[in-house]
N, C-alpha and C positions, 0 to 999 in steps of 0.2 A: 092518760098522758103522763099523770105522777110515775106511776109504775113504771112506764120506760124513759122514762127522764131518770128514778132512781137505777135503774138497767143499765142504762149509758155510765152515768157516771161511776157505778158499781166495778162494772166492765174493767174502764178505764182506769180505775185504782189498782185491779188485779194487774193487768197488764203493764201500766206503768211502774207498779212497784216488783213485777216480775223482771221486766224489760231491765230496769236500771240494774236487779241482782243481775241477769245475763250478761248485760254489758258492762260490768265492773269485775267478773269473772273473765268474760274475753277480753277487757284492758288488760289486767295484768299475765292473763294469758299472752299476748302480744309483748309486754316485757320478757315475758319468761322465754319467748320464743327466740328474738332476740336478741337477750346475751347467750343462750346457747346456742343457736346456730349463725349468728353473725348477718348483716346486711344483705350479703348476697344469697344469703341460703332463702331469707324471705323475701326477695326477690321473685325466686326459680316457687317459693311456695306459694305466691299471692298469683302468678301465673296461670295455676290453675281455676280460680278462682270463676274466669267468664264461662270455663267449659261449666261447671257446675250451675253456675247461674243459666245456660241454656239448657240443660238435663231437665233441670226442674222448670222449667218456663214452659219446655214441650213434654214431661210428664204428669207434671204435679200442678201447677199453677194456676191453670185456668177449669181445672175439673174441681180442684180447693174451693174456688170461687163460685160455681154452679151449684155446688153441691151444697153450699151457704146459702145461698138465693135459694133454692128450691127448698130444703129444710124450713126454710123463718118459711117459706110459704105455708106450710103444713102445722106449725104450733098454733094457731087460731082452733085447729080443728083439735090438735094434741094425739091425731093422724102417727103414733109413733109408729105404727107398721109400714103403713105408707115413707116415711122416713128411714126405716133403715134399706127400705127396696132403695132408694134413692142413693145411699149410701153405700148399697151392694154394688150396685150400677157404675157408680162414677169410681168404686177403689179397683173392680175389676182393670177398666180400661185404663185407670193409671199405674197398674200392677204392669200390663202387656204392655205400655209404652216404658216403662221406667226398666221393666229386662232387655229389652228392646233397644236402651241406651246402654244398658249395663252390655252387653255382647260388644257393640260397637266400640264405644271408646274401651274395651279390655284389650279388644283385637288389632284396635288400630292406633292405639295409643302412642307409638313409635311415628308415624305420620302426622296425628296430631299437632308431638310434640317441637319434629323437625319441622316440618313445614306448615305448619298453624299457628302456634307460636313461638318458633323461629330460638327454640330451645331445649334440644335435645336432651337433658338431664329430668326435664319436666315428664318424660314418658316412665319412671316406675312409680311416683307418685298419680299420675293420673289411674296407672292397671288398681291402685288400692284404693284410693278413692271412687271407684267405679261401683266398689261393692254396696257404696252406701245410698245407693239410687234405692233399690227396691226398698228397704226404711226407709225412706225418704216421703217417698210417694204412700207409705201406711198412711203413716202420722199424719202427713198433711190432711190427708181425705177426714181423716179421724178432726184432724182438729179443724177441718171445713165444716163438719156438721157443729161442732158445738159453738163455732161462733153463730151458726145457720140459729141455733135455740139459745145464742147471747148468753151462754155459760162459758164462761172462760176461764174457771178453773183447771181444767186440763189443758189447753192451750199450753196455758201458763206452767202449768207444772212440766209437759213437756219440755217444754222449752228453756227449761232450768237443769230437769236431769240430761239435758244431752250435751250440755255445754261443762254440766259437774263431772260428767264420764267423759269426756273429750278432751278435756284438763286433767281430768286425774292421771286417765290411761297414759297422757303423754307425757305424766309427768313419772310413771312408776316404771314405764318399761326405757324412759330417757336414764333415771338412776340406776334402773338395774345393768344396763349398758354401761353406765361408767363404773360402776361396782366390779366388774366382769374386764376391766381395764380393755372393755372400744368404746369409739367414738361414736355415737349417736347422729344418722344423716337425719336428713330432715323428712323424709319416705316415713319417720315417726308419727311427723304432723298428719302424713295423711292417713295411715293408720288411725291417728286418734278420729278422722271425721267417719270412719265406716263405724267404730266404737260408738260414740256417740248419738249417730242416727239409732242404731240398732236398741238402743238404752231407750229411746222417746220412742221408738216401737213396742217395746216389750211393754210400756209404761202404758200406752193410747188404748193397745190393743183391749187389755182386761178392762179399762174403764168405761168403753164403748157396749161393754159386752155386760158387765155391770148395769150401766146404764139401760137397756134395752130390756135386760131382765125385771129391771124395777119397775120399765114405764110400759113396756110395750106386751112383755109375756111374765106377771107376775107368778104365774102357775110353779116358775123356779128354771125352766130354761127355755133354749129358743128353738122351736119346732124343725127340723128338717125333711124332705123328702114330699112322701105324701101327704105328715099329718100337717107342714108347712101350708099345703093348698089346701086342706081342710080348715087349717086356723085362721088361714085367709080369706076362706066362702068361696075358692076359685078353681075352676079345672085347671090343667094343665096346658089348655088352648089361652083363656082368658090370661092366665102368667103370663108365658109368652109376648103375647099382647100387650101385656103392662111394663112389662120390659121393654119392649121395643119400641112404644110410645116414650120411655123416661129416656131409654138409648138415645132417642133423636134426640128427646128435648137439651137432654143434658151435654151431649156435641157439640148441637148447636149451639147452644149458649157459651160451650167453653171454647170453642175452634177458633171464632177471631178475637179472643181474650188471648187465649195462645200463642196465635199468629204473631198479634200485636207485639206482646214480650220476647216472644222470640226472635223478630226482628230488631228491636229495641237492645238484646242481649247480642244478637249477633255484631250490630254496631259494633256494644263493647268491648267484648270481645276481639273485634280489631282491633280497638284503640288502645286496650294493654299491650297487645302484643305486639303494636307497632310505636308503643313508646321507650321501650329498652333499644329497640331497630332505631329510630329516628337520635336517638341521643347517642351512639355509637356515630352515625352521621356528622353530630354536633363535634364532635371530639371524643368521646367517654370511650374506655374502652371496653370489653364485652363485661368485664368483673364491675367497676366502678357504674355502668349501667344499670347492670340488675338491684346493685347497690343502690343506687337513686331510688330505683322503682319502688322498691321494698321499703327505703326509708318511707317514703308518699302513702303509698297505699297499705301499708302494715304499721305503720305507726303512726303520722302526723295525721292521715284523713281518721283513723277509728278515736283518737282523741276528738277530733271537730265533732265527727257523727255522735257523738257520745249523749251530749245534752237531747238531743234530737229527741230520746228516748219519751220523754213526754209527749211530743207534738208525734211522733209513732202511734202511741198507745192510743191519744183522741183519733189521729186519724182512721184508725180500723173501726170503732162504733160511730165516728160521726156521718158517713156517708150512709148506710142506712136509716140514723134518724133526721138527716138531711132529706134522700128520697122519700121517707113516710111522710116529714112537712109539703113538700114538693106535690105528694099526692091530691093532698086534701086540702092547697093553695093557702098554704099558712106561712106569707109570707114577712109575716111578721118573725115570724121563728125564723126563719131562712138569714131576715135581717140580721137579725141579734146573732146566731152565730157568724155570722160573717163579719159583724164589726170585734166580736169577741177575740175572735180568731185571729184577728185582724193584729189587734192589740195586744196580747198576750205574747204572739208570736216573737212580734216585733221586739217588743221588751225583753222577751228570752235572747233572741238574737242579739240586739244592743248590751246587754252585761257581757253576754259571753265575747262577744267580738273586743270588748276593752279587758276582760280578765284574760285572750290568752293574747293580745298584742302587748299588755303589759310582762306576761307572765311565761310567756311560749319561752324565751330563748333558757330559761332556768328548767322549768317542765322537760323540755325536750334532754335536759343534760340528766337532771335528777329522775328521768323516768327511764329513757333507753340510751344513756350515756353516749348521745348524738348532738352537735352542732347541728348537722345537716337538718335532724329534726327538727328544733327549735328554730330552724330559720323558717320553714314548710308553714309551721302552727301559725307563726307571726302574719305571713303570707296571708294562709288561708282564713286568718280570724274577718278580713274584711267579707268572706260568705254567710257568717253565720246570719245573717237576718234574712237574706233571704233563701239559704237552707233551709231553716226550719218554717220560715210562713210558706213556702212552694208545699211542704208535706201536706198542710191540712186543707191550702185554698186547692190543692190540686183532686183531694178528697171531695170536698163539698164539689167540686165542677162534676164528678163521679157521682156525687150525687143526687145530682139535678138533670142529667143522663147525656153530659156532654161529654161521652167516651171518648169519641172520635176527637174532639179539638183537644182534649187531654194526649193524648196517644200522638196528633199533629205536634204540638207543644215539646213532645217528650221525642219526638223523630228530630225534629230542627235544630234541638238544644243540643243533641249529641253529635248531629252532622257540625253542628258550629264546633263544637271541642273537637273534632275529628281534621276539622280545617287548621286548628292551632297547630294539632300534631303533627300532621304533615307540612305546614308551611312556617309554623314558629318556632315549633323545640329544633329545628337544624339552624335554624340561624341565632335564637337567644336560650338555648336550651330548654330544662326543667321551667324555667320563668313565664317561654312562652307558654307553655302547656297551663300552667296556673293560671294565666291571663285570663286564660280559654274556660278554664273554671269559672272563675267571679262574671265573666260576661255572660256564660250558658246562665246563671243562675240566676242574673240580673233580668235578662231577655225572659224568663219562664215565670220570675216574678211579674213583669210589668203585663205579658201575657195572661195571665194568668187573674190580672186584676178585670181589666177589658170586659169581659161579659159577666163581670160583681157589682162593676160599676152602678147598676140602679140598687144595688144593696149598699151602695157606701154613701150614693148622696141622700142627705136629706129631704 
C-alpha cells in the first residue's frame, strides 16, 4: 500500500508539474494568438474546437481508457507481452477510426462548417486540423498504456513536446509571413495543431518501443512474423484467438465509454455553435459575435481553467486508487480522500475566486488588452470552487463504479447550459449564458455530493 500510495503521489507531481508547464505555455500561447489575429479570428479558431473534441472521443478516448484498465491488469503478473497484444489491439482500431475521421471531416469540411457550425470560414482550418487525428490517436493509445503501469513520464513529456511544437511552429511560420510582407490567417493555428500532434507521436512512438524492448523482449528487439508466435508458445490459430478475445474485451469496454463522450461532445458541440447564432439574435452582429465567443472561450475560461491543473493531475491517479480501496472495502481510505478532496478543493476554489474577482478587470487588460475579458474573469470567478471540487468528486464517483450517475450528471449539466443558450443569451446576452455556467456547476457540485454523503458524515 506504501508503494502505491508513493505511485499516486509520484504520479501526481509528474503530472501536475508537467500540466501547469503545458498550461502556462498554452496561456500565453492564447495571448500570442490574440494580438495577432485579433477577437474574431479566435472566435472562427475556438469553433473548431467541439469537432475535435468529438474525433477524439469516437477515436481515441475511450480505447485510451481500456487500454489503461487492461494494462494495470496485467503488472501483477509483469505479463509485458500480454500487454503490448493489448496495446497492438486497441492502437489498431483507433488508427481505422481516427483515418476514418480524418477522410470525413477532410471531405466534408465545407458542410460541417456552413451548416454545423453556422461558419463558413471555419472549413480550411478544419481540412488541416483533420490531419492531426491519426497522431492523435498514436499517442493516446501509447500514453493509455503507460498510465495502465502508472508511469507518467511519457505522458508527461508528451504532452509538453506537443504544445512546445505547436507554439513554436506557429510562432516561426507567423514571423516568416510577416518577414515575406503577408499577413498571417489564423489556418496557422490550425496548422500548428497537426504540427504538434505529429511531435508527441514521434516522441510516444520510440519510447513504447524502448520500453517493450527492455521489459518484454530483452534479447534486443521485438520478434515479428513467425518467430513472434514462437516467442509467444502459440500457433497461429491460438493468436488469432487471443486477439479476438482482447478485440471483444477491449470494445466492449471502450463502446459505452465512447458513446457516452461522444454524446456529451456532441451536446457541446451544439452549444458553441449556437452561441455566436443566438447572440446575433440578441443584437451582435456576425463580427462582434464571434468576437464575444472568442473572448469567452480563448481567453477568460483558459485563464479560470488554469489553476484547475492541480485538481487535473489528482484526478487521473485518484480514481484507480479510489477503485483498489473500493475493492478490498477500505472505507476508511475512501473516507479520508473524500474529506481531503473535499477540502483542498474548496480552498483552491475560494483564493482563486477572490484573486480574480479582485484582480480580473486588470488581468484581462494587461494580459489580452481586453475590457471584455476582464469583465468574463470577474464573472466567472464565482465558479471556481466548484470547478475545481466537480474534477476530483466526479473522479472518485468513477471510482467507486458510478459511471452511469457520473455520465447522467454530466448529460443534465449541459442540457441545463443548453437551455440558457437558447432561451437567455436572446433576451440577456453573453450574461445569460454565464448564469448557465455558475448554475450547471453548482447543480453537478450539490449532485455530485448526494451519494459521498455517508463519507462526509461523521
Amino acid at each position: 500500500m506504501r508503494i502505491k500510495k508513493n505511485t499516486l503521489i509520484t504520479g501526481t507531481i509528474i503530472l501536475t508539474i508537467t500540466g501547469l508547464g503545458s498550461r502556462l505555455i498554452g496561456f500565453f500561447y492564447r495571448i500570442f494568438l490574440s494580438r495577432l489575429f485579433g477577437e474574431e479570428n479566435m472566435g472562427i479558431y475556438q469553433l473548431i474546437g467541439p469537432v475535435m473534441a468529438l474525433v477524439f472521443s469516437l477515436s481515441a478516448a475511450g480505447l485510451q481508457n481500456a487500454i489503461s484498465k487492461f494494462v494495470a491488469g496485467e503488472t501483477a503478473t509483469h505479463d509485458y507481452k500480454a500487454s503490448l497484444r493489448i496495446l497492438l489491439v486497441g492502437f489498431a482500431f483507433s488508427l481505422i477510426l481516427s483515418l476514418g475521421c480524418l477522410f470525413g471531416v477532410y471531405h466534408f469540411s465545407d458542410f460541417i462548417a456552413a451548416y454545423l457550425l453556422f461558419e463558413p470560414r471555419c472549413a480550411p482550418l478544419l481540412r488541416i486540423a483533420a490531419l492531426s487525428f491519426p497522431f492523435a490517436s498514436v499517442h493516446s493509445c501509447v500514453n493509455g498504456y503507460f498510465y495502465g503501469i502508472r508511469k507518467t513520464a511519457v505522458p508527461a513529456a508528451t504532452q509538453l513536446t506537443e504544445q512546445i511544437f505547436r507554439v513554436g511552429s506557429v510562432y516561426l511560420i507567423a514571423s516568416w509571413c510577416l518577414q515575406q510582407g503577408k499577413e498571417p490567417t489564423i489556418t496557422v493555428a490550425a496548422a500548428g495543431l497537426a504540427i504538434g500532434e505529429l511531435s508527441s507521436m514521434l516522441l510516444a512512438l520510440p519510447a513504447a518501443y524502448l520500453h517493450f524492448i527492455k521489459k518484454a523482449y530483452p534479447a534486443g528487439r521485438l520478434p515479428s512474423g513467425t518467430l513472434y508466435r514462437k516467442a509467444a508458445g502459440a500457433s497461429k490459430t491460438q493468436l488469432i484467438r487471443v486477439y479476438g478475445r482482447l478485440s471483444r474485451q477491449i470494445i466492449g469496454f471502450a463502446a459505452p465509454l465512447s458513446a457516452n463522450r461522444l454524446c456529451l461532445n456532441l451536446l457541446q458541440a451544439i452549444e458553441a455553435a449556437c452561441i455566436p447564432a443566438k447572440l446575433q439574435v440578441y443584437g451582435h452582429s456576425v463580427s462582434d459575435s464571434l468576437s464575444v465567443y472568442g473572448v469567452l472561450t480563448g481567453m477568460a475560461l483558459p485563464l479560470i481553467y488554469f489553476p484547475g491543473t492541480l485538481t487535473n493531475s489528482v484526478s487521473v491517479l485518484l480514481m484507480p486508487a479510489i477503485s483498489e480501496a473500493d475493492a478490498v472495502n477500505n472505507q476508511n481510505a475512501i473516507r479520508r480522500a473524500v474529506r481531503k478532496c473535499l477540502g483542498y478543493c474548496l480552498l483552491l476554489g475560494c483564493v482563486c475566486c477572490v484573486g480574480f474577482l479582485v484582480l480580473g478587470k486588470t488581468v484581462g487588460i494587461m494580459l489580452y488588452n481586453s475590457e471584455m475579458a476582464g469583465h468574463f474573469i470577474i464573472i466567472l470567478s464565482f465558479m471556481c470552487p466548484f470547478l475545481y471540487l466537480n474534477t476530483t468528486l466526479t473522479s472518485i464517483l468513477h471510482g467507486l463504479g458510478k459511471t452511469s450517475y457520473s455520465f447522467f450528471l454530466s448529460l443534465t449539466g449541459l442540457m441545463l447550459r443548453l437551455v440558457f443558450v437558447f432561451q437567455a443569451i436572446p433576451l440577456y446576452g453573453i450574461k445569460g449564458y454565464l448564469a448557465g455556467m455558475l448554475l450547471s456547476q453548482l447543480y453537478t457540485t450539490v449532485c455530485c455530493l448526494v451519494p459521498l454523503r455517508q463519507y462526509l458524515l461523521p
